[in-house]
C-alpha positions in Angstrom: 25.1 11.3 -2.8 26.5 7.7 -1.8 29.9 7.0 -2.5 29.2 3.5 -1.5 29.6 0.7 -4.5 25.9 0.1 -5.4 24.0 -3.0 -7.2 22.6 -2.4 -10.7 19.4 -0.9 -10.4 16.3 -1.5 -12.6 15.3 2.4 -12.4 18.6 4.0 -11.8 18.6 6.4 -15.1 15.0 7.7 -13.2 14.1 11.0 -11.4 11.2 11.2 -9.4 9.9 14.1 -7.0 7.5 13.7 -4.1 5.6 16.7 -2.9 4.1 16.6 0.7 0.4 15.9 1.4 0.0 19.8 3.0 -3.8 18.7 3.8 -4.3 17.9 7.5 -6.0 14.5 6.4 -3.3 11.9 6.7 -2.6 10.6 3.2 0.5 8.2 2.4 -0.2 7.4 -1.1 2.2 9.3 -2.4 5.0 8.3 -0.1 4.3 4.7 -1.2 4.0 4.9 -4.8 8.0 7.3 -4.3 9.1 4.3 -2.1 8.6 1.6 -4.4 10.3 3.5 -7.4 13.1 4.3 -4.8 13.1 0.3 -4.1 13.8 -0.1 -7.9 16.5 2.6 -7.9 14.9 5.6 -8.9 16.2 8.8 -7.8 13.3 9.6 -5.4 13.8 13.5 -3.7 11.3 13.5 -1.1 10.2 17.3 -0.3 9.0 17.9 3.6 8.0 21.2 4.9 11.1 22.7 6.8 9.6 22.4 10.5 7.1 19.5 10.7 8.3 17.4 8.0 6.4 15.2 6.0 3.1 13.5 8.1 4.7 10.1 8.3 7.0 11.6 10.9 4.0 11.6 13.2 2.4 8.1 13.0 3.6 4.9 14.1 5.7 3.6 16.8 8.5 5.3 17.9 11.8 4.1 17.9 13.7 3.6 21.1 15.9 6.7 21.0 16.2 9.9 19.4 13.7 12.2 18.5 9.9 10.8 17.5 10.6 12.8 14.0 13.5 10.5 13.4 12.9 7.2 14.5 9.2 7.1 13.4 9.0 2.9 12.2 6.3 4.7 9.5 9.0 6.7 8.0 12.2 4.7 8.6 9.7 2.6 6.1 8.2 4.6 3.2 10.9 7.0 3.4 13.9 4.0 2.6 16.5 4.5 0.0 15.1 8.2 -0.6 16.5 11.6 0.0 15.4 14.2 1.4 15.2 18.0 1.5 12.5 20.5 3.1 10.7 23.3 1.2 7.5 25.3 1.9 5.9 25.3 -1.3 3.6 27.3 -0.1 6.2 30.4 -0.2 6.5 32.3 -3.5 10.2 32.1 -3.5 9.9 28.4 -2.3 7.3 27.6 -5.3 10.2 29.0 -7.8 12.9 26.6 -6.1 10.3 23.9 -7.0 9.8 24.5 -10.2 13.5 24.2 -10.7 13.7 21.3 -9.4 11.0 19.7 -11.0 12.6 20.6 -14.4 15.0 17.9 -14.2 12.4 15.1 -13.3 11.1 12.3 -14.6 8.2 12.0 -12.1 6.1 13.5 -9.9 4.1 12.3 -7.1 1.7 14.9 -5.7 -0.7 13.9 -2.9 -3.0 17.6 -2.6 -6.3 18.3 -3.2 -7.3 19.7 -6.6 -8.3 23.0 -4.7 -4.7 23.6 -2.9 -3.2 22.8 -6.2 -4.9 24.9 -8.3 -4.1 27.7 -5.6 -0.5 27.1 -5.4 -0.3 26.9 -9.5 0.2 22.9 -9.3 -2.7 21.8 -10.9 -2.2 19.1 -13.7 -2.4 21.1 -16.4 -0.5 23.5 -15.5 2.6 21.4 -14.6 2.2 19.6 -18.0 2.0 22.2 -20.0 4.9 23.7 -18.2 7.4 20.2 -18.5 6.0 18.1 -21.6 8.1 15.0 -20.6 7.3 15.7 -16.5 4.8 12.2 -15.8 2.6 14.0 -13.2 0.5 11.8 -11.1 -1.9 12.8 -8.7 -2.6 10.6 -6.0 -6.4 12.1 -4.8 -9.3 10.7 -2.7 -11.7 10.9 -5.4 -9.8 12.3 -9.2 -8.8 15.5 -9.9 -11.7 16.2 -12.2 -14.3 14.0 -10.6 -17.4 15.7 -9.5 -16.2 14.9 -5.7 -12.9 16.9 -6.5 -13.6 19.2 -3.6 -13.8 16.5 -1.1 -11.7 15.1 1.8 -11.9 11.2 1.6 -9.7 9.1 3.9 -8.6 5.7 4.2 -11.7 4.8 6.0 -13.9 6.2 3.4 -12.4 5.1 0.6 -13.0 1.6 2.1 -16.7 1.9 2.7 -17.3 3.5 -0.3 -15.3 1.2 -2.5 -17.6 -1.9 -1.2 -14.3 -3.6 0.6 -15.8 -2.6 4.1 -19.2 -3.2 3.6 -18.6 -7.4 2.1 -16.1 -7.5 5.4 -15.4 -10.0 6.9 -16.8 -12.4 3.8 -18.3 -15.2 4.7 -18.7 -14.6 8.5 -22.0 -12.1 8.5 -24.8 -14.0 10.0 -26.3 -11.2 12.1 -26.1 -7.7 9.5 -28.1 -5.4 11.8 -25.6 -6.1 14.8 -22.7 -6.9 12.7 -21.1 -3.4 11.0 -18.7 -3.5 8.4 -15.0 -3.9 9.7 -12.3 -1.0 9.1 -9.4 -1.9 7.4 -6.3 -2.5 9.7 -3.7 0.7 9.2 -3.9 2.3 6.4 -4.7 -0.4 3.4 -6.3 2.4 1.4 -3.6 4.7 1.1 -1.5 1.9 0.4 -3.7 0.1 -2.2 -3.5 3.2 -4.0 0.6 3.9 -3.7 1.0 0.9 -5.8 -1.5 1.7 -8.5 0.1 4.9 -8.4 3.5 3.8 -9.0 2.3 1.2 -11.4 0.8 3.7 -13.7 3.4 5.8 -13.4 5.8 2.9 -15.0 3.6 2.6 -17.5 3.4 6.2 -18.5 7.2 6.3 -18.7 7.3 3.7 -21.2 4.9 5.2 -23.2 7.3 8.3 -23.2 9.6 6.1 -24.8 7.2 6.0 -27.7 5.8 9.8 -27.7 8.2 11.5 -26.7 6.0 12.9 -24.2 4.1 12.4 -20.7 1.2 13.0 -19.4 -1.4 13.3 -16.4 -2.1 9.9 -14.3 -5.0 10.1 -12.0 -5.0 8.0 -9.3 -8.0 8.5 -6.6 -8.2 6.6 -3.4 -11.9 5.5 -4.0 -11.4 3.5 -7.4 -7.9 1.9 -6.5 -10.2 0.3 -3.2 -12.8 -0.5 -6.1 -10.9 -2.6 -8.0 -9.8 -4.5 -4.9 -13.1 -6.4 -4.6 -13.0 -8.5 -7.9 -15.8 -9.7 -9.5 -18.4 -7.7 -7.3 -18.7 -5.2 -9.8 -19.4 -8.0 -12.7 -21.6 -9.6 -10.4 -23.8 -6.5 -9.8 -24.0 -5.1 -13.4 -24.3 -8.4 -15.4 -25.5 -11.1 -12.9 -29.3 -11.5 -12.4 -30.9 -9.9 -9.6 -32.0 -13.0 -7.9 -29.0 -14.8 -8.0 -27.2 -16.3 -4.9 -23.4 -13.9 -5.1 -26.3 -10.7 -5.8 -28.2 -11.5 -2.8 -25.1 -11.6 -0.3 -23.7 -9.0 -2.0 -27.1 -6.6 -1.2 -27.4 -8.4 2.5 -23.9 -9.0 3.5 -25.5 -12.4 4.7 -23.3 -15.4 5.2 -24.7 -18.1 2.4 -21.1 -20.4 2.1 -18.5 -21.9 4.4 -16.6 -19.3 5.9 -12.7 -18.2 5.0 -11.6 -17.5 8.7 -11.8 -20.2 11.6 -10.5 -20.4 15.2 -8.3 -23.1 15.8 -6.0 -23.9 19.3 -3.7 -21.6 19.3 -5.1 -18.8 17.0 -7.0 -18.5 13.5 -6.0 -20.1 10.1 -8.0 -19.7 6.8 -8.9 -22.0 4.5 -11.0 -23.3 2.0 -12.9 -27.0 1.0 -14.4 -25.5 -2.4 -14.6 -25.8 -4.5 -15.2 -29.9 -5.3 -11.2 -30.9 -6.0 -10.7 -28.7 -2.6 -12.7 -30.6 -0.7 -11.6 -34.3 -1.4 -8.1 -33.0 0.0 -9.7 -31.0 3.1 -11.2 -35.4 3.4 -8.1 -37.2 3.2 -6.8 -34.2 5.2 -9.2 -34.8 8.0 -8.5 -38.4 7.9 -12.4 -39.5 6.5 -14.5 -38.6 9.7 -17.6 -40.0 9.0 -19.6 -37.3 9.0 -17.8 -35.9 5.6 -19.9 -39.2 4.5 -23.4 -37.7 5.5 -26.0 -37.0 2.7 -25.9 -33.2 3.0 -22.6 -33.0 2.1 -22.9 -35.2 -1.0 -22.7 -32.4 -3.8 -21.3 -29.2 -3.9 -24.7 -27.7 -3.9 -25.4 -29.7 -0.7 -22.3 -28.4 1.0 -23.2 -25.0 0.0 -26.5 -25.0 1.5 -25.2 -26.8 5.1 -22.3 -24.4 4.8 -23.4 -23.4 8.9 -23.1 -27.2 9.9 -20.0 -27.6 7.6 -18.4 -25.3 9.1 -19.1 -26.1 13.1 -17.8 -29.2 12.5 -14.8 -27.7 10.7 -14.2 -26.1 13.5 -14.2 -28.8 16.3 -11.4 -30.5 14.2 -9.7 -27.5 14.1 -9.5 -26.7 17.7 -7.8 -29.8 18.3 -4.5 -28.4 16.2 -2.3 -25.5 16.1 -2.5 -23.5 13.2 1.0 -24.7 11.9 0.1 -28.0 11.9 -3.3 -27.4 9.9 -1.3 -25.0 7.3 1.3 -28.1 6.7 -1.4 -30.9 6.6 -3.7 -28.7 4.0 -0.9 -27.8 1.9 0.3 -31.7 1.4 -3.5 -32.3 0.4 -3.3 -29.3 -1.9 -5.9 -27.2 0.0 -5.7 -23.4 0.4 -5.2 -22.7 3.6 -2.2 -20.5 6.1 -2.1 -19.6 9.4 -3.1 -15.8 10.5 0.0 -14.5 12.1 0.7 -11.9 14.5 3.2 -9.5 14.3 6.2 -11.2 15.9 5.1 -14.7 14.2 5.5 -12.6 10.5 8.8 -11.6 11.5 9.7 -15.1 12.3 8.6 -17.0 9.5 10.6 -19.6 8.1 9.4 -18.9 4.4 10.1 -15.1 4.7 14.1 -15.8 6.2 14.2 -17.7 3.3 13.4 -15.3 0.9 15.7 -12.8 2.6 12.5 -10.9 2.5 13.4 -8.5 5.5 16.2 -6.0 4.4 18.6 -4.7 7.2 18.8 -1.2 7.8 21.7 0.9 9.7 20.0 4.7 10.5 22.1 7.3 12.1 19.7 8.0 14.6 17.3 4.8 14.9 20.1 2.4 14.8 19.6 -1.2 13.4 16.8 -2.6 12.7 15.4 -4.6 10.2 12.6 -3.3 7.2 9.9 -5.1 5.0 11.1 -6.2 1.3 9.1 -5.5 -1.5 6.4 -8.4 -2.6 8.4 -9.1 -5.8 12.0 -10.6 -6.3 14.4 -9.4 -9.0 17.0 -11.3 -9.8 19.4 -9.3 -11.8 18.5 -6.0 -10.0 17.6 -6.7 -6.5 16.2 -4.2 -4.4 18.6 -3.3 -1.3 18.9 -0.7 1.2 21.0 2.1 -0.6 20.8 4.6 2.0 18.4 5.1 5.2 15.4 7.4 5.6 16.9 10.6 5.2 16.7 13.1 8.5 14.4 16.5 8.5 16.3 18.3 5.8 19.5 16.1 5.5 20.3 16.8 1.6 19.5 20.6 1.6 22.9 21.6 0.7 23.2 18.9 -2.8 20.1 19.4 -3.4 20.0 23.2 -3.5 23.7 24.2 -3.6 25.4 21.3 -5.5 22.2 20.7 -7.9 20.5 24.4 -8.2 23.3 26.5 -7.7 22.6 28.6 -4.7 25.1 29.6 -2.3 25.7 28.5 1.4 25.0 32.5 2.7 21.8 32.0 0.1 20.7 28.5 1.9 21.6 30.5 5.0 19.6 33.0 4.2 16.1 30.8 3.1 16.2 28.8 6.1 16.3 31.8 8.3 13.2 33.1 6.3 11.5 29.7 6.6 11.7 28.6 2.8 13.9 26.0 2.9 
């Protein structure tokens, strides 16, 4: 598809299909979990139905020219380094196509609800049994054999329900009736799960390696949000009922020094516990005297004056910009980093240095420049191979070149609406 000279990749011997999310209830997961095997090299055909296109053509800013389809910054993102080709898999004669197409895959990424995928004869088991060696992973809000099968989730319910919104913001809750739990900023949830998607997906092709054979991966959206919150699960089924993480975790209740304080010229976070943490966050505040007081002899102490800890914390901290904190906690070995806006992440010294933004040259959106993966590869970098494809751009390899049909045949489908 690229005659361009291309690095080596560490997925490149990979097929992987991405079906669109057909349900009304915006869902990226899928698109995610595709992108990051495209990242790696896969093969990644992303299938869009012909006239809308997929739904991440239709949230986020817009680019400065060219249609809103096109220049999407949501798309130009997930859809990176993929290609792309439209199909209404809704059709009979489109469902066919599909299942041609799927036959010479390694992996498929479907985003439906159990329901619409029983009707449209995608279920699990019926792709399975259909391509033995075909890893099929469903990304769903709540399993594709759960006893919530048959209902829409959603980024923001997947949050609550998952515990993440209800124990945010940690550490700041001092008022629970008045203070509700925060919603996640974008789409974290969908996100969240893309990755364990794609993940479990890698795992499931290695044990192919071994068997010979795939199978089903079932990703919801609700327990890839659970796992997010760490011990809280632990704490609730093990810890005793009476103990200090169980009460907060029931109330929401502040009971330790906050993670998130104000400081001149913004927010940074940071932490003086637990004891080795807080002899740096001393010598880092230069000794004041009142780090000599009585209540905060012990740990214990500091935990229990956590509320006068932390107004103190923050008159030192409003005399600095968060810069200056970040560098002055990190030479004392203290976690701590400034909260940045958007413009201050694109501008960070530590990212340029990383080469952690990738360039990207789009026919449509022009230049611009695209978040790198969280991971660095040395032998097998990730790159921009090609742009997000436009609404339908590899119709004719994909179904001429790779399936055979003729041009007056393509013709013919799109007319109809198929393709």
């Amino acid at each position: 598809m690229d005659s361009s000279k291309q690095m080596p990749a560490a997925l490149d011997d990979l097929k992987v299909v991405e079906l669109p999310m057909l349900d009304p209830m915006p869902f990226f997961a899928a698109s995610l979990a595709a992108k990051t095997m495209a990242d790696l090299g896969a093969e990644v055909l992303k299938i869009e139905p012909p006239k809308a296109g997929a739904q991440d053509r239709h949230y986020g800013p817009v680019g400065r020219s060219g249609p809103d389809s096109e220049t999407r910054a949501l798309h130009l993102y997930l859809d990176c380094n993929k290609l792309g080709a439209t199909l209404d898999i809704t059709n009979p004669r489109g469902g066919e196509l599909l299942m041609r197409i799927l036959g010479g895959a390694d992996v498929v990424f479907n985003p439906n609800p159990p329901p619409l995928n029983d009707r449209l004869g995608l279920a699990w088991r019926t792709l399975c049994d259909r391509f033995p060696r075909l890893v099929v992973v469903s990304t769903t809000f709540f399993g594709s054999d759960s006893l919530y099968r048959n209902f829409r989730g959603g980024d923001l319910v997947a949050t609550e329900m998952s515990g993440v919104g209800y124990e945010t913001p940690f550490n700041q809750v001092t008022d629970p009736p008045n203070h509700p739990p925060l919603r996640a900023a974008e789409r974290q949830a969908d996100y969240m799960t893309g990755y364990t998607a794609a993940a479990a997906a890698m795992v499931a092709l290695e044990g192919r390696k071994r068997s010979g054979k795939a199978q089903h991966i079932d990703v919801n959206q609700w327990l890839s949000m659970v796992s997010t919150i760490r011990i809280n699960v632990g704490q609730l089924s093990h810890d005793a009922p009476r103990s200090g993480m169980s009460r907060r975790l029931y109330v929401r209740r502040k009971t330790n020094a906050g993670w998130i304080y104000p400081c001149r010229d913004g927010f940074i976070s940071f932490r003086s516990s637990p004891g080795n943490f807080w002899e740096g966050a001393v010598r880092m505040l230069e000794s004041p005297e009142w780090t000599k007081e009585p209540i905060f002899a012990t740990e214990l102490l500091r935990l229990k004056n956590s509320d006068a800890m932390d107004a103190l914390l923050t008159n030192w901290f409003m005399q600095y910009d968060k810069e200056e904190i970040f560098q002055r906690a990190q030479a004392q070995g203290v976690p701590c980093f400034p909260l940045y806006n958007v413009r201050e992440v694109a501008e960070n010294r530590q990212y340029k240095a990383r080469d952690f933004f990738l360039k990207c040259d789009h026919p449509v959106a022009g230049h611009f420049q695209l978040p790198g993966p969280p991971y660095r590869m040395s032998r097998t970098p990730v790159t921009v191979r090609r742009p997000a494809p436009r609404l339908g751009e590899h119709n004719v390899a994909i179904f001429c070149e790779r399936l055979g049909i003729s041009r007056d045949q393509l013709n013919a489908l799109q007319s109809e609406g198929v393709i």
